[in-house]
C-alpha positions in Angstrom: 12.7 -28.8 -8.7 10.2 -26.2 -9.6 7.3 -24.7 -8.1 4.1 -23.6 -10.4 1.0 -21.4 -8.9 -1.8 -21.6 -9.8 -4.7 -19.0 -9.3 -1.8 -16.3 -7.8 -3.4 -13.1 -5.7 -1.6 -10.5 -3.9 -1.2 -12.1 -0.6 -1.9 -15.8 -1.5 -1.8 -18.9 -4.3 -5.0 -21.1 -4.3 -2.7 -23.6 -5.7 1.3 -24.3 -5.3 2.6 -27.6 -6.8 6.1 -28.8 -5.9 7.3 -31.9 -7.6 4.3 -34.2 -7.5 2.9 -32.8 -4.2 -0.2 -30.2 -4.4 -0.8 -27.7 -1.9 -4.5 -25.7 -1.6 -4.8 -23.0 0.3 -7.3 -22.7 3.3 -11.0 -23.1 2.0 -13.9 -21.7 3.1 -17.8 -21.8 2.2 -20.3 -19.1 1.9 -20.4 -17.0 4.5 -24.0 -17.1 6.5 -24.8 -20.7 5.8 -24.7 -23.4 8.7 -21.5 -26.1 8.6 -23.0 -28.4 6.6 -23.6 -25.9 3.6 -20.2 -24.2 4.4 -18.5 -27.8 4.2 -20.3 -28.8 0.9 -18.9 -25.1 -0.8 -15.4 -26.0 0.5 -15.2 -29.9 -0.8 -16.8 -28.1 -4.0 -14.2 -26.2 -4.4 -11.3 -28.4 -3.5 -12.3 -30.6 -6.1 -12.2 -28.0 -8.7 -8.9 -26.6 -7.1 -7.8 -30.7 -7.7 -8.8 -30.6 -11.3 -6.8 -27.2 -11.9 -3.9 -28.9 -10.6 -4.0 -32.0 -12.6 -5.1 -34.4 -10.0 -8.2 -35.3 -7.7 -9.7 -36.1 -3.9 -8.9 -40.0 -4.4 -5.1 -38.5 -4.2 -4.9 -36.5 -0.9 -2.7 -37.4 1.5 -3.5 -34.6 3.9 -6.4 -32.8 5.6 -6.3 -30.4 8.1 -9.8 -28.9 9.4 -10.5 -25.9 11.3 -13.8 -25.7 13.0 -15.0 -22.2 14.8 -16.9 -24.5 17.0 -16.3 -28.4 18.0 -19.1 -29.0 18.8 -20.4 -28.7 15.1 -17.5 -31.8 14.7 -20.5 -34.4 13.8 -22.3 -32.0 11.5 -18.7 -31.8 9.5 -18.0 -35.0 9.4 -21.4 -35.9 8.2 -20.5 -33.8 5.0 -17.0 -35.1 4.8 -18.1 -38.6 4.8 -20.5 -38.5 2.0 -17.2 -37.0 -0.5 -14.3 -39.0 0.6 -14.1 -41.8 -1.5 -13.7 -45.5 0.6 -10.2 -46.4 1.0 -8.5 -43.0 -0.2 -9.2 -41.4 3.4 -6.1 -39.0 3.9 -4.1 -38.3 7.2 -6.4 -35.8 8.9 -6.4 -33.7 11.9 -9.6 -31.6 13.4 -9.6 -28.6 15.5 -11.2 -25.3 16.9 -9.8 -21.7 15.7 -10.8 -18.4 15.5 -11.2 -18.6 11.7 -10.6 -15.4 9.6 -14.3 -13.6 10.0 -17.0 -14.7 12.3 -19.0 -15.8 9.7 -16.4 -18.7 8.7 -17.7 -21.3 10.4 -14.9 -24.3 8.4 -11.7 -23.9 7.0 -10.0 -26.8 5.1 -6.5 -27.2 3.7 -5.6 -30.2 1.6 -2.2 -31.4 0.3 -2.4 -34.1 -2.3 -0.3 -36.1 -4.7 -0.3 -35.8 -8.7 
């Protein structure tokens, strides 16, 4: 089976499809914004990351979330729930990390089917 990337830099793929399964790289938002603005640049993205790959949110099976600070959990989810679509809610898990740079306050990583 082959494996395609998409939007290839040095250290990383934004996108690496195996078979029908799509894997995004970590997301983050703008730096300097609050969670809620942060969230809404990453679920921007994914869906365009989605789109590159040939498929789209109602077909993730996976979501892993990394928030600098738990207690901003509610303010996330807030976000989250406006953009996943009822009845294609993935597998997901939630938890606190030191994220790349302070200013990183959510990381998300997605895998989804084609």
């Amino acid at each position: 089976m082959s494996i395609r990337r998409i939007d290839v830099g040095p250290r990383m793929s934004q996108i690496v499809i195996h078979g029908n399964t799509v894997y995004l790289a970590g997301q983050v938002g703008e730096p300097g914004g609050n969670v809620a603005s942060q969230t809404r640049d990453i679920l921007k993205t994914i869906d365009e990351l989605l789109a590159k790959a040939g498929t789209d949110k109602t077909k993730i099976v996976q979501a892993i979330i990394w928030l600098a600070d738990m207690g901003t959990f509610a303010e996330m989810n807030s976000e989250w729930d406006k953009w996943v679509p009822q009845g294609h809610t993935p597998a997901r898990a939630t938890g606190e990390a030191k994220l790349a740079a302070p200013e990183y306050l959510v990381e998300i990583i997605v895998t989804a089917a084609i």
